[in-house]
C-alpha positions in Angstrom: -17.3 9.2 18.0 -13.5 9.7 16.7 -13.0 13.1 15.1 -10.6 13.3 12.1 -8.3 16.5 13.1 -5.3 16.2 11.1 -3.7 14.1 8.6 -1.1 11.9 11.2 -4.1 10.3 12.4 -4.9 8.8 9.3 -2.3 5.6 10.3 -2.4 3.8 7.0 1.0 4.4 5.0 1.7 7.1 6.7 5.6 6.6 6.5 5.6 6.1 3.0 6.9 9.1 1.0 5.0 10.8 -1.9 1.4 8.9 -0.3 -1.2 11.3 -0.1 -3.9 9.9 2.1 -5.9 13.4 2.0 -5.3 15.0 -0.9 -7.8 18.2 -0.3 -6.2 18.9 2.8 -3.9 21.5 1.5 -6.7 22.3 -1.5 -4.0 22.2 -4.4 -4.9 19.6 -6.9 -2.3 16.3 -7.0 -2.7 15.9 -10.2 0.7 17.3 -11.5 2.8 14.9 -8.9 0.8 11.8 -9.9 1.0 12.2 -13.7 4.9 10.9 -12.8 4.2 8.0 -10.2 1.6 6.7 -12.8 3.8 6.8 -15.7 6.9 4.7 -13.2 4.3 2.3 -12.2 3.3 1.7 -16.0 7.0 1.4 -17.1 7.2 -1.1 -14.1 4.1 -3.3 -14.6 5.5 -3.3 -19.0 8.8 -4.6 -17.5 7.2 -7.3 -15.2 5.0 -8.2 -18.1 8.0 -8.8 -20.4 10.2 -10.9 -18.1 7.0 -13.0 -17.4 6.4 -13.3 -20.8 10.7 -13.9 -21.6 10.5 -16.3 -18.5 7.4 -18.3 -20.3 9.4 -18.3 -23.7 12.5 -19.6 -21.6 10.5 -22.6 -20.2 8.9 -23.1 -23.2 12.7 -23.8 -25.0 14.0 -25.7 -22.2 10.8 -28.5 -22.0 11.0 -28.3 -25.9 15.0 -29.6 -25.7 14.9 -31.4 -22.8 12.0 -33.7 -24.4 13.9 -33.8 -27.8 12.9 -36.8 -29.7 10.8 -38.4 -26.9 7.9 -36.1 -29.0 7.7 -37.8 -31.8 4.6 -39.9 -31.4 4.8 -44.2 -32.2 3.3 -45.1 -35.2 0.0 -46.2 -33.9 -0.7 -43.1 -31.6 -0.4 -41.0 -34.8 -3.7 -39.8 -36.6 
């Protein structure tokens, strides 16, 4: 049985900076330096929300003029 001694044998993201993959190790509470990476990461996913949503809108224009009056339905197809 592997015993847990330190935190550098805990391999997953180790090299990433600001990860804390025990945060009771020291016994002071992460809570203040995770307030700021939370509020980055929700800026980030709004931003990737809105150029998904400006991408969509984009699309949307260019199928709209690039169908132009092959739209309008014959007579007999409309209702």
């Amino acid at each position: 049985m592997l015993t847990v001694k330190s935190m550098k044998q805990i391999r997953t993201s180790r090299n990433v900076r600001s990860f804390r993959a025990c945060p009771q190790a020291t016994g002071v509470s992460a809570a203040p330096h995770d307030k700021p990476r939370l509020t980055r990461e929700e800026a980030a996913l709004m931003a990737r929300k809105g150029r998904r949503l400006w991408l969509e809108e984009q699309w949307r224009e260019h199928f709209a003029r690039a169908a132009g009056p092959l739209r309008v339905l014959p007579p007999s197809a409309r209702g």
